[in-house]
Backbone as CSV, one residue per row, in Angstrom:
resi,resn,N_x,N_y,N_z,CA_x,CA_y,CA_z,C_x,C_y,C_z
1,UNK,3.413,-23.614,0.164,2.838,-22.572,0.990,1.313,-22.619,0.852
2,UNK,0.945,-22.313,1.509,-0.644,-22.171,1.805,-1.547,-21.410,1.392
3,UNK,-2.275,-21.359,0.732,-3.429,-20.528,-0.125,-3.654,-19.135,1.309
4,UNK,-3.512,-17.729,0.691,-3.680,-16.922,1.733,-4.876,-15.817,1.277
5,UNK,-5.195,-15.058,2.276,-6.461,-14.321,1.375,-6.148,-12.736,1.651
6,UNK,-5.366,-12.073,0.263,-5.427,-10.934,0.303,-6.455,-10.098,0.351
7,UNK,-6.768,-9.357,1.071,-7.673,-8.394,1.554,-7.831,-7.006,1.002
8,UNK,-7.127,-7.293,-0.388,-6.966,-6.260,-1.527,-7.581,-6.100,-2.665
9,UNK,-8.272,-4.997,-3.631,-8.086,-5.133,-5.432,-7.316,-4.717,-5.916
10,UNK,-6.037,-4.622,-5.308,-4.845,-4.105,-5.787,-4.346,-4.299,-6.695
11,UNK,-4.412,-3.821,-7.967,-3.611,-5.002,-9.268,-2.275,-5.048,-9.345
12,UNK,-1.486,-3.959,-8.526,-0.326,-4.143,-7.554,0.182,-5.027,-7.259
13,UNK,-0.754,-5.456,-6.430,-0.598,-6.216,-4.863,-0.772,-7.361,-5.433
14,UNK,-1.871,-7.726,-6.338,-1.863,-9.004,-6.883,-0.778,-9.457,-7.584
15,UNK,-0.430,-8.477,-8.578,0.877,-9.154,-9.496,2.038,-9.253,-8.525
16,UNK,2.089,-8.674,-7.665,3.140,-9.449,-6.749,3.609,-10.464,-6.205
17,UNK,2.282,-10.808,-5.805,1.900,-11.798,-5.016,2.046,-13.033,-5.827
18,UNK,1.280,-13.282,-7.442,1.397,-13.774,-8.397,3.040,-14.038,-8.919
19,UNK,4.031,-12.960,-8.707,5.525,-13.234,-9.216,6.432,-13.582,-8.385
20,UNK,5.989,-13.739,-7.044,6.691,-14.545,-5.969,6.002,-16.018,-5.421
21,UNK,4.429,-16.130,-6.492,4.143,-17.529,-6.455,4.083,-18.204,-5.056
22,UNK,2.709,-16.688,-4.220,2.315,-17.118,-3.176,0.800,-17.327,-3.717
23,UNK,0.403,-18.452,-3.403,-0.941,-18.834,-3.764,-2.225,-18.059,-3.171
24,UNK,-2.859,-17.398,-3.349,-4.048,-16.368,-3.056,-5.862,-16.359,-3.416
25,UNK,-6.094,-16.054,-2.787,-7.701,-15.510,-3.753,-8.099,-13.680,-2.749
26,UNK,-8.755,-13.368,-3.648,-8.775,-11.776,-3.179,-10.535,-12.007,-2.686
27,UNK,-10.493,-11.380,-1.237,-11.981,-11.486,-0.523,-11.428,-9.939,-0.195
28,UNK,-12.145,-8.663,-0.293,-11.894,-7.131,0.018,-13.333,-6.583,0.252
29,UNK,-13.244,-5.627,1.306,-13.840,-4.657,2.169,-13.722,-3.015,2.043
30,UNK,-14.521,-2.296,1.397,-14.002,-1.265,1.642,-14.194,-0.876,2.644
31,UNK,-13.148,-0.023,3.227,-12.792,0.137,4.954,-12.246,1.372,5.085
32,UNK,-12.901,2.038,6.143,-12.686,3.549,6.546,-11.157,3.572,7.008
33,UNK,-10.504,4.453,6.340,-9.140,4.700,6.563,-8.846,6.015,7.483
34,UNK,-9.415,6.165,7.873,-9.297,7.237,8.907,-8.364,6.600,10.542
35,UNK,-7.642,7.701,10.761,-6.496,7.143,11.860,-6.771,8.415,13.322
36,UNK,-6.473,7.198,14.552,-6.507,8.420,15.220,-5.028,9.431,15.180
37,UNK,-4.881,10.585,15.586,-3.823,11.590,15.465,-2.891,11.578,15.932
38,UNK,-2.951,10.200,17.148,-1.823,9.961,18.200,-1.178,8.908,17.561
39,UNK,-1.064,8.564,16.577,-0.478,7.452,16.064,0.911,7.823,15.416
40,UNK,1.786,7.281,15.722,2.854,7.664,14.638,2.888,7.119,13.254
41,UNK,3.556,7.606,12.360,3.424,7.088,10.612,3.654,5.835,10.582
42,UNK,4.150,4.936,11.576,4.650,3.356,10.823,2.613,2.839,11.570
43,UNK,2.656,3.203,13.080,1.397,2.776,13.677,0.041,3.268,12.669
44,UNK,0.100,4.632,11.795,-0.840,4.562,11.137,-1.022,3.910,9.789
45,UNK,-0.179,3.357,9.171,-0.219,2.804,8.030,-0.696,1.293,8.345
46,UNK,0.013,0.891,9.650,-0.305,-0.806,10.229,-1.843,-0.434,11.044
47,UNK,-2.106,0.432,12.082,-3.393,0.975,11.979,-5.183,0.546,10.909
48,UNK,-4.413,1.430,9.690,-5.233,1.361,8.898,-5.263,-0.333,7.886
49,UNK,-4.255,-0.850,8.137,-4.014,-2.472,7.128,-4.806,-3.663,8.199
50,UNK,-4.834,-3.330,9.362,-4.937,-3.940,10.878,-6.735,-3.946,10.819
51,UNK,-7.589,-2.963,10.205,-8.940,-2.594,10.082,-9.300,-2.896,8.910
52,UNK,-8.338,-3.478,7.612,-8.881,-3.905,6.391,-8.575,-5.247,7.199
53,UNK,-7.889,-5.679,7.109,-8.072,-7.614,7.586,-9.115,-7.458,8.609
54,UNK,-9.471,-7.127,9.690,-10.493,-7.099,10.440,-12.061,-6.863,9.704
55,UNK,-12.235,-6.250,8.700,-13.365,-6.087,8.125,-13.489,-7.353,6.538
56,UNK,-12.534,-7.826,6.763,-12.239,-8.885,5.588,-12.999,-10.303,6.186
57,UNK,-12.563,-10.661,7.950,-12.589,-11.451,8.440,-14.160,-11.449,9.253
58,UNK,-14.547,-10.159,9.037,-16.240,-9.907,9.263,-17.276,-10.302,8.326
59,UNK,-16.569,-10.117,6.860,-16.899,-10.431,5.469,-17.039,-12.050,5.566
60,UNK,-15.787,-12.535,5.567,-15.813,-14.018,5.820,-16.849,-14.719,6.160
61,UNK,-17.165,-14.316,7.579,-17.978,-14.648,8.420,-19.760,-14.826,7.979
62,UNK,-19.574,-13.614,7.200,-20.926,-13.215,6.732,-21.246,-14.235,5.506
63,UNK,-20.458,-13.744,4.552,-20.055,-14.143,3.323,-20.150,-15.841,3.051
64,UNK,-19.158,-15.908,3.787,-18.694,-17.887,3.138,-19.123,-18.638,4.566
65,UNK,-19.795,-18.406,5.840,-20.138,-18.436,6.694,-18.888,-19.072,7.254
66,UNK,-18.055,-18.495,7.223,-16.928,-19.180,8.386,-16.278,-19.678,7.365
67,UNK,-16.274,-20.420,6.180,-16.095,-21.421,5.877,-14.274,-20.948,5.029
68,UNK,-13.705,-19.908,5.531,-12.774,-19.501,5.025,-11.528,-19.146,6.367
69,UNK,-12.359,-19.300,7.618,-11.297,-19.071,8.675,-10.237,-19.471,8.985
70,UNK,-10.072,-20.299,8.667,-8.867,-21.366,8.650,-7.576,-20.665,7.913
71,UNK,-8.104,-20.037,6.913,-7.012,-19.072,6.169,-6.084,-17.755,6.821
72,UNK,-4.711,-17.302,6.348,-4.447,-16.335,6.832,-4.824,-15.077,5.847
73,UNK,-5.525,-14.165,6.346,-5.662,-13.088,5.831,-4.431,-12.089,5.812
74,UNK,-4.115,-11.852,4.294,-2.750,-9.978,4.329,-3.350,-9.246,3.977
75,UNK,-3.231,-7.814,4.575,-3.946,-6.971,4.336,-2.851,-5.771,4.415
76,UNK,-2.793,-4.700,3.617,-1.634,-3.685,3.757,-2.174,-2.606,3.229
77,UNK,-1.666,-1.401,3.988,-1.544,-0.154,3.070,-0.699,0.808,3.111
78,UNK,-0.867,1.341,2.627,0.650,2.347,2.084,0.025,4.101,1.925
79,UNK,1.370,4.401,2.723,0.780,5.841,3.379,2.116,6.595,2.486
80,UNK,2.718,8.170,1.728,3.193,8.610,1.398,3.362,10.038,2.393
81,UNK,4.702,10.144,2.811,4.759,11.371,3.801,5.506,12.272,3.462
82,UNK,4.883,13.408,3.425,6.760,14.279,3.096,5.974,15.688,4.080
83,UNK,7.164,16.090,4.388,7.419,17.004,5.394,6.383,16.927,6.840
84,UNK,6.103,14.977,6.915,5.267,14.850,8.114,4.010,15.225,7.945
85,UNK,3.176,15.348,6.362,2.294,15.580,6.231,1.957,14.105,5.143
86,UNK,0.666,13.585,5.634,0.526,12.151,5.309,-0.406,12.598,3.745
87,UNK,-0.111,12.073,2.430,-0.333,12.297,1.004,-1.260,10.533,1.088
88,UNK,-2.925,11.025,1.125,-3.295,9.719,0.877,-3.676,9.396,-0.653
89,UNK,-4.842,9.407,-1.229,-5.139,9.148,-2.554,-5.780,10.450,-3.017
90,UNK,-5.515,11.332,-4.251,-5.906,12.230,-4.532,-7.540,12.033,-5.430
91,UNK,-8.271,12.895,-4.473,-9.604,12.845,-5.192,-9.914,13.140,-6.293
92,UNK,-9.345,14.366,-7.103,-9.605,14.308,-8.228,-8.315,15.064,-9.010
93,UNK,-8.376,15.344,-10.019,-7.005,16.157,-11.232,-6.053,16.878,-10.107
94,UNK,-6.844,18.171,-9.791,-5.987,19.075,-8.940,-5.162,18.605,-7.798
95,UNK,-5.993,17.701,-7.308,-5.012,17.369,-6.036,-3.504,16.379,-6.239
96,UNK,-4.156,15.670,-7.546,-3.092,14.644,-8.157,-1.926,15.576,-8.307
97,UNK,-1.805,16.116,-8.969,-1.088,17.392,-9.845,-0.372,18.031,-8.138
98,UNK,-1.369,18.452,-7.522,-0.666,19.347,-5.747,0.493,18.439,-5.296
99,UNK,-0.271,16.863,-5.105,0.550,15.974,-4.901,2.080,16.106,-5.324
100,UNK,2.094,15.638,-7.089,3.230,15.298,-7.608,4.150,16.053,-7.330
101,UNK,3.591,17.684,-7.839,4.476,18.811,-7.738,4.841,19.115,-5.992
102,UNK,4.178,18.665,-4.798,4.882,18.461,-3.557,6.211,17.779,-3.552
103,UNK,6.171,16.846,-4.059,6.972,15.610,-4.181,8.363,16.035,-4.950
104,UNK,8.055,16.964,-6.055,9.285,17.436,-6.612,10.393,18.283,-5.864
105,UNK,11.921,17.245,-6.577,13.183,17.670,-6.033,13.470,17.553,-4.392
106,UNK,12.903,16.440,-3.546,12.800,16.205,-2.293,12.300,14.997,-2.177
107,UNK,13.173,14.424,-1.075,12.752,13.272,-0.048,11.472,12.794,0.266
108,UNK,10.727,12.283,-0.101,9.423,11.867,0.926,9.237,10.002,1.058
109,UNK,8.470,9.550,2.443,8.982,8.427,2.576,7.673,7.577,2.339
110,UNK,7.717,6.373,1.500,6.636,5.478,1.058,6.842,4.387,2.577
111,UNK,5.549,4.332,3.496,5.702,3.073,4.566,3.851,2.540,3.943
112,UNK,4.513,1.110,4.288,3.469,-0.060,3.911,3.561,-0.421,5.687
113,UNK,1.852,-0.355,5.701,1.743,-1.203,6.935,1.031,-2.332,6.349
114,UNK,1.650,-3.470,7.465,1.073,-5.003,6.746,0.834,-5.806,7.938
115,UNK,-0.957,-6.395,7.441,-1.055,-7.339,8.904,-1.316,-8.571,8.426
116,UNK,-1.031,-9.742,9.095,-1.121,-11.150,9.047,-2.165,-11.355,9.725
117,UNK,-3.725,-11.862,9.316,-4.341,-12.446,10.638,-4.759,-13.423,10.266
118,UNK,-4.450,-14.447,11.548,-4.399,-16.019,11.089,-5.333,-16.535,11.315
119,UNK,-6.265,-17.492,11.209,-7.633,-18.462,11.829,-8.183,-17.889,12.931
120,UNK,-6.673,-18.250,13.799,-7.125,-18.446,15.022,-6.837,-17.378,15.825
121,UNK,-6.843,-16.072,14.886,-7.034,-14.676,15.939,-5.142,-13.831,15.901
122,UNK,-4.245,-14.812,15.879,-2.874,-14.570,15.896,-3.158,-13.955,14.686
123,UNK,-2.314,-12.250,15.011,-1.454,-11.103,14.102,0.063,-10.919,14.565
124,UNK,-0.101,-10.665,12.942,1.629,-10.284,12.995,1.494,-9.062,11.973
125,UNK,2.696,-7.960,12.675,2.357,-6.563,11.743,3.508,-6.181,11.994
126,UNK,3.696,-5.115,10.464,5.073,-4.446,10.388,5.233,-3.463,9.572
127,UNK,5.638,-2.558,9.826,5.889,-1.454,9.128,7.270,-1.134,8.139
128,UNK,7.188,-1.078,6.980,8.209,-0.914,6.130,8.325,0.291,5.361
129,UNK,9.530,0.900,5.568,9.925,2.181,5.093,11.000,2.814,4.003
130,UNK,10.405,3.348,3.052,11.475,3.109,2.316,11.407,4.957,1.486
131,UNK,12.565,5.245,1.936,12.998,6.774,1.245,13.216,7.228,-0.290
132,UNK,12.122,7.893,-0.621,12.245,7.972,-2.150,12.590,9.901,-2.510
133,UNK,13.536,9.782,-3.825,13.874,10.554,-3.849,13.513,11.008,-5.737
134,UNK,12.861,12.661,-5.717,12.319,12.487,-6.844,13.713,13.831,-7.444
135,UNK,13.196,13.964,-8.774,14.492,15.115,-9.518,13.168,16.308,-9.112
136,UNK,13.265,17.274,-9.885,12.621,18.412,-10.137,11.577,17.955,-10.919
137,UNK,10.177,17.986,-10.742,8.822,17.974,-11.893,8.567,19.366,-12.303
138,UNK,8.500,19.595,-13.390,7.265,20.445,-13.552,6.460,20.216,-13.638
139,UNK,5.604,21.661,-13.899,4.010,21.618,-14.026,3.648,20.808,-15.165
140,UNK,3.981,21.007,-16.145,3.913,19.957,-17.508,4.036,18.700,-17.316
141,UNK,5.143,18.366,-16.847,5.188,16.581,-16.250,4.216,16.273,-15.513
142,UNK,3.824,16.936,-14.503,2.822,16.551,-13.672,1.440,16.414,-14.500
143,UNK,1.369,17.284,-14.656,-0.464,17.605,-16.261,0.384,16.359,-16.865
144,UNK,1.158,16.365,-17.317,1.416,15.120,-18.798,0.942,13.291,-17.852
145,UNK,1.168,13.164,-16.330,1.658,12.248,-15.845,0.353,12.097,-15.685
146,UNK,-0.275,13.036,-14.769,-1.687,12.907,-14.332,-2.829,12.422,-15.148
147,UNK,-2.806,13.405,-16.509,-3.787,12.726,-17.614,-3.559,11.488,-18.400
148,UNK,-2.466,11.433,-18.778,-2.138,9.544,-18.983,-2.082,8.816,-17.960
149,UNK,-2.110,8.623,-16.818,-1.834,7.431,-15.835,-3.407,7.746,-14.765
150,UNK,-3.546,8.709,-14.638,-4.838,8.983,-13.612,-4.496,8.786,-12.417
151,UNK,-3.883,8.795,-11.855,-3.112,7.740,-10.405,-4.521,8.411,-9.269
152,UNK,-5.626,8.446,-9.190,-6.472,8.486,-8.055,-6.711,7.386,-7.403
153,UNK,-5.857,6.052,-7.457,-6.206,4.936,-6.517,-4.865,4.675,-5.844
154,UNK,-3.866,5.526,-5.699,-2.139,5.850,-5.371,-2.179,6.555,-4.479
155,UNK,-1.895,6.053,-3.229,-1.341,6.886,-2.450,-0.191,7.747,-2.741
156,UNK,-0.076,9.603,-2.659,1.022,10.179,-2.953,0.556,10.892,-4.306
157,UNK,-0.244,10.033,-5.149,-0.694,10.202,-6.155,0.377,10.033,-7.571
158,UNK,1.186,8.764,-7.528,2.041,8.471,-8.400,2.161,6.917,-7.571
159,UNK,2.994,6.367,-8.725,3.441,4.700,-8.520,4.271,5.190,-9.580
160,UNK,5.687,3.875,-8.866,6.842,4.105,-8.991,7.039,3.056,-10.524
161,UNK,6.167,2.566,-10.829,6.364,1.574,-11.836,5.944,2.313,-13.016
162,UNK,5.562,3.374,-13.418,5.079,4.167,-13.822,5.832,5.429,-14.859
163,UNK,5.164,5.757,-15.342,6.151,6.321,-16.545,6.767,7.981,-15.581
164,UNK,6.384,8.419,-13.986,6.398,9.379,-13.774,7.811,8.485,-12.921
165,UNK,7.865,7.247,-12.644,8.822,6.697,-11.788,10.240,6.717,-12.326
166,UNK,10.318,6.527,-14.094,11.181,6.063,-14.604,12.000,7.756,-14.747
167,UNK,11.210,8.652,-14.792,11.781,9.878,-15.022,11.967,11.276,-14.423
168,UNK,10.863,10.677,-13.056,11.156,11.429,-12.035,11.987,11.325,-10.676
169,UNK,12.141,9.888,-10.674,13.018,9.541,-9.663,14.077,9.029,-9.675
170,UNK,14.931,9.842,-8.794,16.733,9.511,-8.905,16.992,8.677,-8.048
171,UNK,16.366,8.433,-6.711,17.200,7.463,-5.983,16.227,6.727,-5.088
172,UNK,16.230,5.818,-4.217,15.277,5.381,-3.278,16.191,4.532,-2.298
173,UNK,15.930,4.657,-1.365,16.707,3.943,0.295,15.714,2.856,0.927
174,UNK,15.915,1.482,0.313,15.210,0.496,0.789,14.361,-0.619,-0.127
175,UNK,13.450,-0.790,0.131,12.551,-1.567,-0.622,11.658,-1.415,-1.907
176,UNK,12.340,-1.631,-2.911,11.376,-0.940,-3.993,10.018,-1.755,-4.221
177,UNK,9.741,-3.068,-3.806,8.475,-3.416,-4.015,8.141,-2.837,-2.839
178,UNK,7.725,-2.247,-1.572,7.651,-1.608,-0.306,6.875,-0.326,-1.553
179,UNK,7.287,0.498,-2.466,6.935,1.214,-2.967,5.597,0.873,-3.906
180,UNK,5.708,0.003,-4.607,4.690,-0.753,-5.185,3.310,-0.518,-4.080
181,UNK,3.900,-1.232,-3.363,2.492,-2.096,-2.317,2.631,-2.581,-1.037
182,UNK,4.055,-4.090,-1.673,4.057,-5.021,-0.792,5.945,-4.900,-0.424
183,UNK,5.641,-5.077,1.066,7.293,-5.273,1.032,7.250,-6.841,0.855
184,UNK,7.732,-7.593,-0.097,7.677,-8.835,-0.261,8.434,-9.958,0.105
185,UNK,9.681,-8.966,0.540,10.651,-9.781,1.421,10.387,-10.130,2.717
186,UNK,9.839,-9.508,3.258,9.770,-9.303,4.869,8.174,-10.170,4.874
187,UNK,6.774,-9.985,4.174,5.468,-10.729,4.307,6.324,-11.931,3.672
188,UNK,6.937,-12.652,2.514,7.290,-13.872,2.848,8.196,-14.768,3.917
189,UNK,8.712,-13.626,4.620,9.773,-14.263,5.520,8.699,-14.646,6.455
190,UNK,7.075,-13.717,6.827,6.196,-13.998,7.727,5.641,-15.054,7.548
191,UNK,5.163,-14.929,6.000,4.326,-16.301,5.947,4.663,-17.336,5.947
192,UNK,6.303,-17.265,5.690,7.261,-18.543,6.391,6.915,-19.247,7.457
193,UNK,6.890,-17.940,8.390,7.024,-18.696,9.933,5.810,-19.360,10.610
């Protein structure tokens, strides 16, 4: 497979990428994540992944003067929803904590939008959804989770790999690396093709 250029500092996204032994180097942009309102949740998560490869491939340009186009750029992000209200990265303690304790004893759904953009302008994008289901938190778990792990670079403000994953969550419907970061089944079946 072909050396690809994640459009991430995800240390996520990297060890993934790294344990399915897709060959990579990380070129990243920070990029305004702001969506318009008419979008639905799979269009805003692919939306916002669709404007990190686009500002990756501006970078390029600038950067290595071209000299990286030839490559396919992945770029993804991951949006956390519950009750249709979109949970992006919590700015600081309190909101982490609002977060978690939202999240307790209820459904909310982790979607990764993910774009492919190739050399020569060809994208490919997809939205992956996957239903997570947490027990009851308290306030204590949440304070206990928040000050050991810090999760302000988490959408939702938790990761499932995580000591709040192993003991707050009972069930999940779908893709558990999808929760991570990357749905890894579905971007290698792409970078297959």
């Amino acid at each position: 497979m072909q050396e690809i250029i994640l459009a991430s500092h995800s240390p996520r996204r990297k060890e993934l990428l790294e344990k399915v032994g897709i060959p990579f180097i990380v070129v990243a942009k920070a990029t305004d994540e702001s969506f318009p309102t008419s979008l639905t949740k799979n269009e805003i998560a692919i939306h916002i992944a669709r404007n990190k490869a686009l500002a990756v491939k501006e970078k390029i340009t600038a950067d290595f003067h071209g000299e990286l186009n030839h490559k396919t750029i992945l770029a993804a992000d991951t949006i956390v929803v519950v009750d249709e209200t979109i949970l992006g990265k919590p700015a600081n303690r309190a909101e982490a904590i609002r977060m978690i304790l939202s999240l307790s004893n209820r459904m909310h759904q982790v979607i990764t939008g993910v774009v492919l953009l190739s050399g020569d302008g060809t994208e490919m994008s997809l939205a992956e959804v996957t239903n997570v289901y947490f027990n009851p938190i308290t306030e204590e778990e949440a304070n206990y989770y928040v000050d050991n792990y810090q999760p302000y670079d988490k959408a939702g403000g938790y990761a499932i790999q995580e000591w709040i994953g192993y003991v707050g969550i009972k069930a999940i419907e779908g893709d558990y690396y999808n929760v991570m970061g990357l749905p890894l089944n579905k971007i290698y079946g792409l970078l297959c093709k």
